[in-house]
C-alpha positions in Angstrom: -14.0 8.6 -42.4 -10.5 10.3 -40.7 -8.8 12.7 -42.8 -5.4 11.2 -44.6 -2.9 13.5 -42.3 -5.5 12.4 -39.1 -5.9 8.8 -40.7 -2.1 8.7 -41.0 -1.4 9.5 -37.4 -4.4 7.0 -35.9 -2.4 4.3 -38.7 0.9 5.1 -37.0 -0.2 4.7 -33.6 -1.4 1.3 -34.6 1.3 0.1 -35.6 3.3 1.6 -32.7 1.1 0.1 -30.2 1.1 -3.9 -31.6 4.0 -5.4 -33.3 1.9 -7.1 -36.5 -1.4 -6.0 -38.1 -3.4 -7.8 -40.9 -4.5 -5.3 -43.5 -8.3 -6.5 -42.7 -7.9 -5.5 -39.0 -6.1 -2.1 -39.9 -8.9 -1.5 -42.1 -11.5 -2.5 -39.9 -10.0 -0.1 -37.5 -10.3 2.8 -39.8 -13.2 2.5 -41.8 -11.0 2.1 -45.1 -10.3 -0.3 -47.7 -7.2 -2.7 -47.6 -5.7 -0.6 -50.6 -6.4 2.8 -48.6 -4.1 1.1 -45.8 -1.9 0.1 -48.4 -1.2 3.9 -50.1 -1.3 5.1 -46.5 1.8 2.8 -45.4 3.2 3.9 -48.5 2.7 7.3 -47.2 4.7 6.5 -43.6 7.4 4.7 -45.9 8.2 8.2 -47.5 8.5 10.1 -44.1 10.5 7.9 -42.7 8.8 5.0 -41.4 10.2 1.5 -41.6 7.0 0.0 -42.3 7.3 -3.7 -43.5 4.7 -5.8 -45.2 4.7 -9.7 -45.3 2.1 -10.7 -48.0 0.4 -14.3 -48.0 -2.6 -15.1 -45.8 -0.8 -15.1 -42.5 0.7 -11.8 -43.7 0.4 -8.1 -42.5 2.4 -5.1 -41.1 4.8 -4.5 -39.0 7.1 -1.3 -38.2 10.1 -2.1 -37.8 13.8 -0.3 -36.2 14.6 2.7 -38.5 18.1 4.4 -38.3 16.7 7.2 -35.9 13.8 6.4 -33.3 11.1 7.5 -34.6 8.5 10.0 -33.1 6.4 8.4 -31.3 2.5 9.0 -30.7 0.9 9.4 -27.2 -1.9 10.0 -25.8 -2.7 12.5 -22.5 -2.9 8.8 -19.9 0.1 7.7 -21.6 2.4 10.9 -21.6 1.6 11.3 -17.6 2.2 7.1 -17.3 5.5 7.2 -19.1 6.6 10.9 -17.0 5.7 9.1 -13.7 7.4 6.1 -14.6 10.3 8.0 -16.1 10.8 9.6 -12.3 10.2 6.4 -10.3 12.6 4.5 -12.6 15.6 7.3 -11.3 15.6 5.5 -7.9 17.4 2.5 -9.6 16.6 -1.6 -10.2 17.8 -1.6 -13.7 21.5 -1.1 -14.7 22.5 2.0 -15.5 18.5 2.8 -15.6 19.2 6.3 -13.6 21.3 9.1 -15.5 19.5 7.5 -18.7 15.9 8.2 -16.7 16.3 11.5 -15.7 17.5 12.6 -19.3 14.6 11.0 -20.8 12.3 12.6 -18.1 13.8 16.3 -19.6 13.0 16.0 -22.8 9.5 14.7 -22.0 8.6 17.7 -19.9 9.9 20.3 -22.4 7.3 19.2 -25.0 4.4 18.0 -22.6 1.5 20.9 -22.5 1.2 22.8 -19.4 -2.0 21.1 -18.2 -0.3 17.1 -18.1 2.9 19.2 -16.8 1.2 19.9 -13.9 -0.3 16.7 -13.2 3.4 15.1 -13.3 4.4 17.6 -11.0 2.0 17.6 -8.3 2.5 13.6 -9.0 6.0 13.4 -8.4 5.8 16.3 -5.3 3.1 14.4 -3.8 4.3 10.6 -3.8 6.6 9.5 -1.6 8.6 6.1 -2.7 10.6 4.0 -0.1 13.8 3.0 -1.4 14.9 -0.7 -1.7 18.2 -1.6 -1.3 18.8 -3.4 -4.4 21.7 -6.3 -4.5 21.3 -7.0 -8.3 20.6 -5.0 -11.2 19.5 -5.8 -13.9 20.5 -4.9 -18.0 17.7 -2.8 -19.1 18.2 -5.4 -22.7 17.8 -7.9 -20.9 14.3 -6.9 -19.5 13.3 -5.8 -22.9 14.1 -9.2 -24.7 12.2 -10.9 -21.8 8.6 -8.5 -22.2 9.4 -8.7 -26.1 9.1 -12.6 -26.1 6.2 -12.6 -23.7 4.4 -10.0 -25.5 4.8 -11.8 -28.9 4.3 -15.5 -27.3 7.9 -16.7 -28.3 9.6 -19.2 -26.2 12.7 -17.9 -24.5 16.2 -20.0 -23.8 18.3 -18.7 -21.8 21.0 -19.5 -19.4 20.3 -19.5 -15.7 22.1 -19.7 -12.4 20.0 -21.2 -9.7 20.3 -20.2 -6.1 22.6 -22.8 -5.5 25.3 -21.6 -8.1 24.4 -24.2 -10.6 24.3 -23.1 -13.9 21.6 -24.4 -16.1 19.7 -24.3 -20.0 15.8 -23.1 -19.5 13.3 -23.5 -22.4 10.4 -21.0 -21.1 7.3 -19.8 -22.2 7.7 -16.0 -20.7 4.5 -14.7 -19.4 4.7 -11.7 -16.7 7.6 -9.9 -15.6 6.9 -8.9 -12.3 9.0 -5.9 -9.6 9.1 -7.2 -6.0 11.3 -5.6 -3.5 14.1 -4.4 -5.8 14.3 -7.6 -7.8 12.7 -8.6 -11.2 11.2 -12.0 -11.4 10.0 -13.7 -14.8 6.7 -16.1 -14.2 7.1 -18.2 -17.1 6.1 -22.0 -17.8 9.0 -24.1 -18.0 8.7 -26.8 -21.5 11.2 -29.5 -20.4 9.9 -29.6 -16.2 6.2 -29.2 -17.6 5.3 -26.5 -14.7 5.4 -22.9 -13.8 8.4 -21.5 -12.3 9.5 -18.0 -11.4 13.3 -16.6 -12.4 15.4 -14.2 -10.8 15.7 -11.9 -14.1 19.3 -11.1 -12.9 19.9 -14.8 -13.5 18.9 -14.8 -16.7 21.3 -14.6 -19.7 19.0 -14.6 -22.9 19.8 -16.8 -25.9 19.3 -15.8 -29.3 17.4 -16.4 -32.1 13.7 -16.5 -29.9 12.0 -19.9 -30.1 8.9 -21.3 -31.4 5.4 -19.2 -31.1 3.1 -20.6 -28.2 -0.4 -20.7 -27.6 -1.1 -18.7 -24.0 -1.7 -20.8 -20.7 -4.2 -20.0 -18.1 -1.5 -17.8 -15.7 -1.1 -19.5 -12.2 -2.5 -18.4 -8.7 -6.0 -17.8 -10.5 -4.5 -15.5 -12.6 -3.2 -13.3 -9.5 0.8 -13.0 -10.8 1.7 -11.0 -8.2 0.5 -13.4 -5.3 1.8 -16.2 -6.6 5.5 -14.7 -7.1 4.4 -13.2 -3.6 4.5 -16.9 -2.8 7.6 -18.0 -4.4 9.7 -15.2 -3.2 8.7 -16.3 0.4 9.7 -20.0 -0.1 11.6 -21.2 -3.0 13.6 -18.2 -4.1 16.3 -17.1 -1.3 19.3 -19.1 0.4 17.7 -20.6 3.5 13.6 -21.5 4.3 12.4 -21.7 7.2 8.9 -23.0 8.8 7.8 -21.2 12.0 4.9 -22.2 14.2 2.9 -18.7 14.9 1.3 -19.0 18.4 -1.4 -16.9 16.6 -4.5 -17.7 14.7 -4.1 -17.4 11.1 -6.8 -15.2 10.6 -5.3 -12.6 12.6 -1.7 -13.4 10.9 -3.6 -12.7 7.3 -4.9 -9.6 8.4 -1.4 -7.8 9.4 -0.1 -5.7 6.5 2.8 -8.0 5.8 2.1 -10.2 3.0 2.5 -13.6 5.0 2.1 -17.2 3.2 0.3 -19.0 6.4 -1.5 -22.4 6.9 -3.8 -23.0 9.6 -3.2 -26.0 12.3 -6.0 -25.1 14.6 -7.7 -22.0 16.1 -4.9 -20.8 18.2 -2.0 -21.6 15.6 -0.7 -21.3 12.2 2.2 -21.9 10.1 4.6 -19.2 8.4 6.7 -20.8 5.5 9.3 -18.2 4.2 13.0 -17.8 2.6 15.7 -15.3 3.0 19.0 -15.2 2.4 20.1 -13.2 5.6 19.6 -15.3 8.8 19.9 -12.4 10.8 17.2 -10.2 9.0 14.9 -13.4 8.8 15.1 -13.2 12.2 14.2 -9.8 13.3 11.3 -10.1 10.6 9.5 -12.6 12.6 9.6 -11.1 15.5 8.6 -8.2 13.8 4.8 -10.3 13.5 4.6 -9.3 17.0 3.2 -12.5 18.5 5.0 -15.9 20.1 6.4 -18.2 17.8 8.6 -21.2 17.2 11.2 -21.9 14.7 10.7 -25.6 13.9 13.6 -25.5 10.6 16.2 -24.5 9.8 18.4 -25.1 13.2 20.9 -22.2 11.7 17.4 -19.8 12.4 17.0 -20.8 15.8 20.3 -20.6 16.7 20.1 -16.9 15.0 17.2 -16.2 16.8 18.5 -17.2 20.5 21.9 -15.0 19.7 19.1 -11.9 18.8 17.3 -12.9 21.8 20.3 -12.6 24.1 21.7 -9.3 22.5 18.1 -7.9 23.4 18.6 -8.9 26.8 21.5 -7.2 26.9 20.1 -4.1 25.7 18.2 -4.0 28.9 20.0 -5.7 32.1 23.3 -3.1 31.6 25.6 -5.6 30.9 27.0 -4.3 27.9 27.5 -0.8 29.8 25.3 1.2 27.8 21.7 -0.3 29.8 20.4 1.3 33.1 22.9 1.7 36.4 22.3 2.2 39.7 22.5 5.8 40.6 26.1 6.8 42.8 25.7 7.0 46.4 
């Protein structure tokens, strides 16, 4: 059995890590009887603590907001997780995320020991991110409100703006939030359409109180979240979509280091369905595939494509003045 001032600390990171514990599981946990758990939380309510207790079968504990956070408990994993993440989050995606980031970071590294100190370090010397050029940010309580309905299985309604500027009432079970080239997405199953569907979190506009509790679904793609927003993102989500025809088998397509969404029309040829919402840079990303293609829809892309083409051309006949000239007599 844990000492009371260990026991008291293992109790608080409990309840710190999981928003509601039954006396029995708390106890279970500890090796203690319900009524030790009950003088212990008696204990945390004296220093401090908002503990709160629900009694009834269904009943349990729950720490709740205080007037001052808290300290909070972590261990050696999650002190380096939460310094990384700290450092990654000061390259932007969530409003205001930045200046708030790298204060947090400071006041993480004055108390971390000199041993996880110098595994954030060498960390954040050692990693090189990529920045994204991100075109909406999204409200840090906004994000929260969405991970604390899916991590508590409450339904979520909120307001959201769909591609097309129409403005619609969503009744979601919230299930993943997921961080895909500068944008959040929420992978949620939709109540009224009876399907999955992914959001654009910067979309979303959260209504309040939370909806009923739900029992978890099976998650889509065979579980993969990130695929299957993968997927989305590439058809469904942006302005325009386009299918191309890839002069390419789409084994070799699969294999190139781009995340492509390909189907297979026979062993010389595939086809690549995607969305964008820059013609231009939908463009220039197929031919980045690097082999012969064919855009089939949307006309608007083939046009886009034939005006790249021809500025290419240009490039390298001279007849925009800056390509090769014959030399002077």
């Amino acid at each position: 059995m844990l000492e009371t001032s260990a026991r008291l600390l293992k109790l608080l990171s409990l309840l710190q890590a999981h928003k509601d514990w039954s006396g029995p599981e708390l106890s279970a946990r500890l090796g203690v009887s319900t009524r030790t758990i009950r003088n212990d939380v008696e204990r945390l309510r004296s220093l401090g603590y908002p503990v709160h207790a629900t009694p009834g079968v269904a009943g349990g504990y729950r720490l709740g907001a205080g007037a001052a956070l808290p300290p909070l408990l972590l261990d050696d994993e999650e002190a380096v997780a939460v310094a990384v993440g700290l450092g990654r989050a000061a390259g932007g995606g969530v409003e205001g995320i930045e200046e708030t980031s790298v204060r947090a970071l400071a006041k993480l590294e004055q108390v971390l020991p000199s041993r996880l100190r110098r595994r954030v370090n060498a960390l954040n010397t050692y990693t090189v991110q990529i920045p994204v050029q991100v075109r909406a940010l999204v409200a840090p309580e906004v994000l929260t409100a969405i991970a604390n309905a899916a991590r508590d299985h409450e339904r979520l309604r909120f307001d959201y703006t769909a591609h097309e500027g129409e403005p619609t009432v969503r009744n979601v079970e919230p299930y993943r939030l997921v961080h895909q080239r500068g944008r959040w997405y929420l992978v949620g199953y939709d109540v009224e359409r009876q399907d999955w569907r992914t959001f654009r979190v910067d979309r979303i506009r959260p209504r309040t109180p939370a909806g009923p509790r739900f029992t978890p679904r099976e998650l889509p793609g065979d579980g993969d979240v990130a695929a299957y927003v993968e997927k989305g993102v590439n058809t469904a989500m942006w302005r325009y979509r386009a299918t191309v025809l890839l002069h390419a088998p789409a084994d070799r397509v699969i294999t190139l280091p781009l995340g492509l969404e390909v189907e297979p029309v026979d062993d010389a040829s595939c086809l690549l369905r995607l969305g964008g919402d820059d013609l231009n840079g939908m463009a220039v990303w197929i031919g980045m595939i690097g082999v012969d293609f064919e855009v089939l829809d949307p006309p608007e892309l083939a046009e886009q494509v034939l005006r790249l083409a021809e500025r290419y051309h240009r490039a390298v006949s001279g007849r925009s003045g800056t390509g090769q000239r014959a030399a002077a007599p």
